[in-house]
C-alpha positions as CSV (number, residue, x, y, z in Angstrom):
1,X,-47.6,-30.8,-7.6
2,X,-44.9,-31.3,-4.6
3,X,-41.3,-32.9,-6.0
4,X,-40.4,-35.6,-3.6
5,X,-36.2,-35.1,-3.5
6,X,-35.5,-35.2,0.1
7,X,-31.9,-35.3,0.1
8,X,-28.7,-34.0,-1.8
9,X,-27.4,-35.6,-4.9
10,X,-26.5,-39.1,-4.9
11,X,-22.8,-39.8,-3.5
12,X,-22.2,-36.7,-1.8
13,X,-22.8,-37.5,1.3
14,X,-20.3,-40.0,0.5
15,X,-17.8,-37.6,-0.3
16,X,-18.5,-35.8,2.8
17,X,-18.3,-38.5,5.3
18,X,-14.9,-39.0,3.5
19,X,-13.9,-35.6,3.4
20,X,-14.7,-34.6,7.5
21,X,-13.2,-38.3,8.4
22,X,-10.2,-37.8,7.0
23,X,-9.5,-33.7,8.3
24,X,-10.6,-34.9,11.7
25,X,-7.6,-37.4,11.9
26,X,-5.6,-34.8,10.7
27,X,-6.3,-32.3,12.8
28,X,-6.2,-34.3,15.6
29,X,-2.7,-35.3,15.0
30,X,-1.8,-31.8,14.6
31,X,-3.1,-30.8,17.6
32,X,-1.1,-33.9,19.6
33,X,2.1,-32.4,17.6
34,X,1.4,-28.5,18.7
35,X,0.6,-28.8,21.9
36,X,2.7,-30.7,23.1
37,X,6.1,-28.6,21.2
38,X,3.7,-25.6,22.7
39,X,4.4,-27.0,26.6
40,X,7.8,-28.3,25.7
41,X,8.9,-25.1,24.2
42,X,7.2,-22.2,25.9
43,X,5.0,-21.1,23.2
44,X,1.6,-19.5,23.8
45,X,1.2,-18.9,20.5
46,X,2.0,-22.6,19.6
47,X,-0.7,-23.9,22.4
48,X,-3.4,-22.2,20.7
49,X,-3.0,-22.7,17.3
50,X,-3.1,-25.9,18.8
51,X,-6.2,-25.6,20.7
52,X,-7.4,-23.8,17.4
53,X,-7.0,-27.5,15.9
54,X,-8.2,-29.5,18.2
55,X,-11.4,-27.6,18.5
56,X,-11.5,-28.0,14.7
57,X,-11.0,-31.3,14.7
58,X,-14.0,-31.7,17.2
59,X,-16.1,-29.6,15.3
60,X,-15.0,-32.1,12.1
61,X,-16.1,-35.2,14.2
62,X,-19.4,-33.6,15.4
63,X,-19.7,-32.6,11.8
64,X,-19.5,-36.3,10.2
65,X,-21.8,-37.3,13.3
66,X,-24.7,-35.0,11.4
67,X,-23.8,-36.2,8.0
68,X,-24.1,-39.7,9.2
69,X,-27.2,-39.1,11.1
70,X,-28.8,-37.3,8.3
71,X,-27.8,-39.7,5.6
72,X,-29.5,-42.9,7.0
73,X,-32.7,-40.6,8.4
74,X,-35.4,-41.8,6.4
75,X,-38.0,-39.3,6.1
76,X,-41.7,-40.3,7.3
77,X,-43.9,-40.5,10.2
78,X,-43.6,-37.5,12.2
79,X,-40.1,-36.6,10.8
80,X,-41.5,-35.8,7.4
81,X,-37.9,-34.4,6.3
82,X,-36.0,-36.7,8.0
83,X,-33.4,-35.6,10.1
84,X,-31.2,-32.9,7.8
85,X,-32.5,-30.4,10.3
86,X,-28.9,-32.1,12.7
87,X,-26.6,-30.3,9.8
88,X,-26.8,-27.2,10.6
89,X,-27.4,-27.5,14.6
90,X,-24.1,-29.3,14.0
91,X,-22.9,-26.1,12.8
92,X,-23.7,-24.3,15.2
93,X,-22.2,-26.1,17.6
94,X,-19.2,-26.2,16.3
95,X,-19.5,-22.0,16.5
96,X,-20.2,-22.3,20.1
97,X,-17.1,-24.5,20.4
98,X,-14.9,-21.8,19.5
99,X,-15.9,-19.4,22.2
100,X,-14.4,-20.7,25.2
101,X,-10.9,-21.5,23.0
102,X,-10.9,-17.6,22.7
103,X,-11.3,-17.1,26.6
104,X,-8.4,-19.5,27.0
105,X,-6.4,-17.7,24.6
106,X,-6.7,-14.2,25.9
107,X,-6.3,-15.5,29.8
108,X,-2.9,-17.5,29.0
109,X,-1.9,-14.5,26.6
110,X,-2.6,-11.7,29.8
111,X,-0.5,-14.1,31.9
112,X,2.6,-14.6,29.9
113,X,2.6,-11.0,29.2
114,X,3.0,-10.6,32.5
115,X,5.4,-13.1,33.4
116,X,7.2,-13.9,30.3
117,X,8.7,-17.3,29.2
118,X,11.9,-17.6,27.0
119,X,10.5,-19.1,24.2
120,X,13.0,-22.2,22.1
121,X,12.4,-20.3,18.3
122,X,14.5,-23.3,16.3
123,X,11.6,-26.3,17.6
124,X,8.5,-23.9,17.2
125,X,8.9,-22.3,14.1
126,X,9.3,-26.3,12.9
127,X,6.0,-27.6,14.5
128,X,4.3,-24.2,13.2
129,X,5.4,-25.1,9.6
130,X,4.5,-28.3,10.1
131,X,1.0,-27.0,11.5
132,X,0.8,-25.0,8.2
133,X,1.2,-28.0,6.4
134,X,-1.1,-29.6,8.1
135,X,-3.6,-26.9,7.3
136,X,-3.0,-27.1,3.7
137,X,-3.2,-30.9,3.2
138,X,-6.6,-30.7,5.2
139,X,-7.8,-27.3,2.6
140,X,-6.6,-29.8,-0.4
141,X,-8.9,-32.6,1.1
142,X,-12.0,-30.3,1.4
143,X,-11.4,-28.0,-2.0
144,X,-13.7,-29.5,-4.7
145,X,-17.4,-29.2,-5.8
146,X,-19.9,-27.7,-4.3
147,X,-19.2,-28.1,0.0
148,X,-22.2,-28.2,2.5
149,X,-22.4,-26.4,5.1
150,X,-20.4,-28.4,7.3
151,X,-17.8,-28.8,5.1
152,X,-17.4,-25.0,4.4
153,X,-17.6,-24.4,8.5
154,X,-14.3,-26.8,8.2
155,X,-13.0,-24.9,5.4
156,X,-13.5,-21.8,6.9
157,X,-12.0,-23.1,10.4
158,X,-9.0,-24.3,8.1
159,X,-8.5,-20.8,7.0
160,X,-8.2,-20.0,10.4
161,X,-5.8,-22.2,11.5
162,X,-3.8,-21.6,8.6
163,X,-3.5,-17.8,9.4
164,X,-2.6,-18.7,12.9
165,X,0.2,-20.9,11.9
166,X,1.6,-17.9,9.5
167,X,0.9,-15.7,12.7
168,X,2.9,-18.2,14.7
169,X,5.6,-18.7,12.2
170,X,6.3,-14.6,12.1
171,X,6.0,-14.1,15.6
172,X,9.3,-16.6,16.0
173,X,10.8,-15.2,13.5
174,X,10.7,-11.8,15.3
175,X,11.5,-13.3,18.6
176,X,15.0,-15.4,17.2
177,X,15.9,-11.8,15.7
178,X,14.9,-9.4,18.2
179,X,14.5,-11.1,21.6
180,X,11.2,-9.6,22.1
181,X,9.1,-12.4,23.7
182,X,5.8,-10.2,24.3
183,X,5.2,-11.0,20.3
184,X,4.4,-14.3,21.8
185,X,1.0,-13.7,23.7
186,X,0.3,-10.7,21.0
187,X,0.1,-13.2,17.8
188,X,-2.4,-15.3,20.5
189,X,-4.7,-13.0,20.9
190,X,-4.5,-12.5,17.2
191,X,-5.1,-15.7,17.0
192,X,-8.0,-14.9,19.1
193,X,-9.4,-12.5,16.8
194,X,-9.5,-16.0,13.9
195,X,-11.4,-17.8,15.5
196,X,-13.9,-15.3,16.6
197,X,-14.3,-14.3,13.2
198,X,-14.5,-18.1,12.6
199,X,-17.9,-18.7,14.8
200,X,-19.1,-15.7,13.8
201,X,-19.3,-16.9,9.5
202,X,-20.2,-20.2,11.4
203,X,-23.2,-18.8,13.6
204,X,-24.6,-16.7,10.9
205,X,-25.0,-19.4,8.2
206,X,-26.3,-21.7,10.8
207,X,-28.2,-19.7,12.1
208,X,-30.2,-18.3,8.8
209,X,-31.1,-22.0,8.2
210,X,-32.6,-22.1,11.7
211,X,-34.7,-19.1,11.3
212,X,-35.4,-19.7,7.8
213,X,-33.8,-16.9,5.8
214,X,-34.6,-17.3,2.6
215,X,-31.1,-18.9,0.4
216,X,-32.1,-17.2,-2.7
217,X,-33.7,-13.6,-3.5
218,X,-37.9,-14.2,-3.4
219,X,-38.0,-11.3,-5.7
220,X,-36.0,-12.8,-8.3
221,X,-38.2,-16.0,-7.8
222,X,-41.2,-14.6,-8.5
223,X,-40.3,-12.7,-11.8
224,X,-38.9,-15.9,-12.8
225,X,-42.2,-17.3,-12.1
226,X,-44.1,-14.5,-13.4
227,X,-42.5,-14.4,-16.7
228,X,-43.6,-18.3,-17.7
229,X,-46.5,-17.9,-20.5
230,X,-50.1,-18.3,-18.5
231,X,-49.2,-17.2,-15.5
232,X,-51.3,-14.3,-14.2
233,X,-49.7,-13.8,-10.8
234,X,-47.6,-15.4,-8.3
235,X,-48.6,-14.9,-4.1
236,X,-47.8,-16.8,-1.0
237,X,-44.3,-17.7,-2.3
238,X,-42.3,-19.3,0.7
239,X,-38.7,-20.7,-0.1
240,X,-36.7,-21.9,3.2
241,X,-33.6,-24.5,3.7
242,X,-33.9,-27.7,5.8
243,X,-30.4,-28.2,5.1
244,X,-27.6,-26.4,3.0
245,X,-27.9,-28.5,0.0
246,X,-31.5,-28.8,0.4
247,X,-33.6,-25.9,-0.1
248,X,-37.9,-25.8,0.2
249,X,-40.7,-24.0,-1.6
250,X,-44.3,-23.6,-1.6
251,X,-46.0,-21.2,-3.9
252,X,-49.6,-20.2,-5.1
253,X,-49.7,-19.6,-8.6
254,X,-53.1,-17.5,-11.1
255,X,-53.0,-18.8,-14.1
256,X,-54.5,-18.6,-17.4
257,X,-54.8,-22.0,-18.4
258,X,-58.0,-23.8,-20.8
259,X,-57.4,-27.1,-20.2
260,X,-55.9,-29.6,-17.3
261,X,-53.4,-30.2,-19.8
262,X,-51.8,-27.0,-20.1
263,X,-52.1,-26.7,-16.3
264,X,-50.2,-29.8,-15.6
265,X,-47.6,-28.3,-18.5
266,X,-47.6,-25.2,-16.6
267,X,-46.7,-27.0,-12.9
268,X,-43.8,-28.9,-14.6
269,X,-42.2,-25.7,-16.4
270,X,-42.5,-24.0,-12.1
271,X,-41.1,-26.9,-10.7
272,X,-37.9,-26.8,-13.7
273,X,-37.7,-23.2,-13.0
274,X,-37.2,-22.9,-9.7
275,X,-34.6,-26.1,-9.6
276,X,-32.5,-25.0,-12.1
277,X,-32.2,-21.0,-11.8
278,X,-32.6,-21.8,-7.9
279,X,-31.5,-25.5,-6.8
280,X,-35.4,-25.7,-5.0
281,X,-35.3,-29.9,-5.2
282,X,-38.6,-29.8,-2.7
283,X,-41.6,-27.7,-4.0
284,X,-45.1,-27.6,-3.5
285,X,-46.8,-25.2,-6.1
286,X,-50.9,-25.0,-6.1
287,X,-52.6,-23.7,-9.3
288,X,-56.0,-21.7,-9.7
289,X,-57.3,-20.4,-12.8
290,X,-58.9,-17.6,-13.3
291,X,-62.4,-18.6,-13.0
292,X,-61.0,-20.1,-9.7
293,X,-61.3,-23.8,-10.2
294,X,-58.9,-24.7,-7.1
295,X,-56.7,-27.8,-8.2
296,X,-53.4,-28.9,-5.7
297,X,-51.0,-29.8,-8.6
């Protein structure tokens, strides 16, 4: 027997498109806001927690692109799964994105070092406060239920952003009180260091989907499995993810059933199993008995 649910439950991609929409135009704004006070106001460590929201805010777009996409991909033909696959390539993306941010940063950071600029304290420690507040309203959207994986890569760019604005907000501080500008380009490569950590948490849950790590422990899978009465064994288990909220099975299960009854019994207390201890929606489990009558249940 395969289960036929494609897709996440109903309305949340929905909430998604919502959520992304929303913390793009935020994050855009705050990035107008930032960089600008960054130029005006000789802040490096302004300009890239402003950069550090922009590219966020990209990522958010390219982000609600793939929820879009996948949402009205209807699977058939030769796209059997429709298109949920653009999730987390979207993803991973949006880790590449950060990697030429980081170059900036460190570049700008080696030259003011080198030729300091008097920084105005009073303007930037307002626009980083406001950029903090920025990055809280935009957590506040996102925090709620279980995220996707594009919405956690924004959540976890948001925690980024909002410990660069913290990092920008003490590095004035020190600056108005001790007149030591190199803080400056040190709290930007800081910085630096956030959002490489950033694509890095980004890349690697990307890039498990893409490669097809399993999202839950096979082991545990198959003693759940192997515990059910009239099962003899449990081989050939695959489980995989098409998406983050969609996760895949196939299994090949012995078992010790008398009648086509009990066998159909049997499929439906797997496919329960291994969608409520696991969240497996999609699974395609084949039966044998033991005197090896071959059905595909």
């Amino acid at each position: 027997m395969t289960s036929h649910d494609h897709g996440p439950e109903p309305g949340a991609g929905d909430r998604s498109v919502r959520k992304l929409g929303l913390v793009a135009v935020i994050n855009l704004f705050g990035f107008v806001v930032e960089l600008v006070g960054g130029l005006l106001f000789g802040s490096v460590a302004l300009i890239g927690d402003a950069f550090h929201m922009l590219f966020d805010a990209l990522a958010y777009v390219i982000a609600l692109g793939a929820t879009l996409v996948a949402r009205r991909s209807n699977p058939g033909g030769r796209w059997s799964y429709g298109l949920y696959r653009v999730e987390p390539f979207a993803a991973f993306l949006n880790g590449l994105l950060l990697v030429p941010m980081v170059g900036y940063l460190l570049f700008e950071s080696y030259r003011r070092y080198l030729s300091p600029v008097e920084v105005d304290t009073t303007m930037t420690l307002v626009l980083a406060t406001g950029g903090l507040l920025v990055n809280v309203g935009s957590v506040l959207v996102l925090q709620g239920g279980e995220m996707s994986l594009n919405e956690r890569g924004a959540f976890y760019h948001l925690l980024g952003d909002a410990g660069a604005s913290v990092a920008v907000i003490v590095s004035t501080l020190v600056i108005r009180f001790t007149g030591v500008v190199a803080v400056d380009p040190a709290t930007a490569v800081v910085i630096a260091g956030l959002i490489v950590w950033s694509a890095l948490v980004l890349l690697r849950e990307s890039g498990a989907i893409f490669f097809q790590q399993s999202p839950v422990d096979p082991a545990a899978v198959r003693t759940a499995l192997a515990d059910l009465d009239a099962v003899d064994s449990v081989e050939d288990l695959h489980v995989w993810s098409l998406s983050s909220q969609i996760s895949v099975a196939s299994v090949f299960v012995t078992d010790a059933t008398t009648s086509l009854d009990e066998r159909d019994a049997l499929v439906g207390r797997v496919h329960e199993v291994l969608e409520s201890e696991f969240g497996i929606t999609h699974a395609t489990v084949e039966v044998v008995s033991e005197r090896h009558e071959h059905r595909l249940a």
